[in-house]
C-alpha positions as CSV (number, residue, x, y, z in Angstrom):
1,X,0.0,0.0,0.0
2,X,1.5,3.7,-0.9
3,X,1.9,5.8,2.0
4,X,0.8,9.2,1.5
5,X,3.1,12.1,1.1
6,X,3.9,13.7,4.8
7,X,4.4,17.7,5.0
8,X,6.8,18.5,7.6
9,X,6.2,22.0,8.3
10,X,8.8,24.7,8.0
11,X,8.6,25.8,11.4
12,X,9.9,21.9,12.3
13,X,12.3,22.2,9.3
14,X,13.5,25.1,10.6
15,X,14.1,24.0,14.7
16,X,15.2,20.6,14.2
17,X,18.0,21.8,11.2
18,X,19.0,25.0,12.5
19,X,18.5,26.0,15.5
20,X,18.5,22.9,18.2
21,X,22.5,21.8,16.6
22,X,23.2,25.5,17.8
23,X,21.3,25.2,20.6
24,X,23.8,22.0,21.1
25,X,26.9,23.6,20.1
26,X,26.6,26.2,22.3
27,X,26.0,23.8,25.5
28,X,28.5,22.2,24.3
29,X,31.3,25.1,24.2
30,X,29.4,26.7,27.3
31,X,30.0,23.5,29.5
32,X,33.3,22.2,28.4
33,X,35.3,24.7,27.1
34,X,34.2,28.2,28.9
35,X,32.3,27.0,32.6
36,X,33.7,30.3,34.1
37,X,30.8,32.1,31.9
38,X,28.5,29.6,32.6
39,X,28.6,29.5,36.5
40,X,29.3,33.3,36.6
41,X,26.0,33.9,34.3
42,X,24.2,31.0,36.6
43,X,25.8,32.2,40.3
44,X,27.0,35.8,39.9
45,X,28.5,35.3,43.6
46,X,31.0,32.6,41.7
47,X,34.9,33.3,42.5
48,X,37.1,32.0,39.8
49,X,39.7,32.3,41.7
50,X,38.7,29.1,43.9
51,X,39.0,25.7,42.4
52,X,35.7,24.4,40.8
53,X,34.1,21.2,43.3
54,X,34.0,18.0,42.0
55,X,30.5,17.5,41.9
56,X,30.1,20.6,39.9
57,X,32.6,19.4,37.2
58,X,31.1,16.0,37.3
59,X,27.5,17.8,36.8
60,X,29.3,20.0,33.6
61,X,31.1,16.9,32.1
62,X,27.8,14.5,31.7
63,X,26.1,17.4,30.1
64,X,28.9,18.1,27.8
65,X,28.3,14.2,26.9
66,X,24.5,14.8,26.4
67,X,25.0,17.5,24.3
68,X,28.0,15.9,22.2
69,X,25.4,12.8,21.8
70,X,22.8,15.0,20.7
71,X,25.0,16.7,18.6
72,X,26.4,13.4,16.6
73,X,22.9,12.1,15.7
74,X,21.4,15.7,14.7
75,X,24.6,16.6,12.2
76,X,25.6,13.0,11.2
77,X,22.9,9.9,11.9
78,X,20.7,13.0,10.0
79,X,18.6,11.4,7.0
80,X,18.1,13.0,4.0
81,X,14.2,14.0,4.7
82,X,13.4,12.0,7.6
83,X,9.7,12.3,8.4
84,X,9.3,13.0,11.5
85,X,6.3,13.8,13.0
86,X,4.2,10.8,11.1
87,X,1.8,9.6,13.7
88,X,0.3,6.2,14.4
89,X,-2.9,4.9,16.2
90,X,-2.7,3.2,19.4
91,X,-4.1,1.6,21.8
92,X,-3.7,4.2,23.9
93,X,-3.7,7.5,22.0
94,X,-1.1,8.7,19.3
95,X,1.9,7.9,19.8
96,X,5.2,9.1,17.2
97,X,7.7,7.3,15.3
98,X,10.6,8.5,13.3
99,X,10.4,6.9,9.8
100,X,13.2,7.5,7.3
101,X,12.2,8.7,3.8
């Protein structure tokens, strides 16, 4: 059976293209290369002079692994014109599935 033609809107197009892998670069640099800005923008009290605690680097470093992750399947794993938002019937409502083109 054919499946009909899906229209992603350009608003999607748009976020999931453009802005969330800057949204993830910019964690990304924020968190692993500059956390003075960071915890001086989050804590305006923070002295850089004093050595960052552990469970504040710890808390920086997984992040900076999330958003590396993130980062890898948004630029590379991308498909060509993957259709994202197709939505199924369940059992329980609507649920959504990532289909490749």
């Amino acid at each position: 059976m054919p499946q009909a033609e899906t229209i992603i809107p350009s608003a999607y197009r748009l976020w999931f293209s453009t802005l969330e892998p800057l949204m993830g670069i910019s964690g990304f640099y924020f968190n692993h290369i500059n956390p003075t800005y960071l915890l001086r923008t989050l804590n305006p009290s923070y002295n850089v002079l004093l050595p960052m605690a552990p469970e504040t680097r710890l808390l920086l470093d997984t992040t900076t692994g999330l958003y590396a992750q993130n980062l890898f399947l948004q630029l590379i794993l991308r498909a060509p014109d993957p259709m994202m938002w197709v939505s199924g019937r369940s059992g329980r409502g609507v649920c959504w599935s990532w289909t490749p083109s």
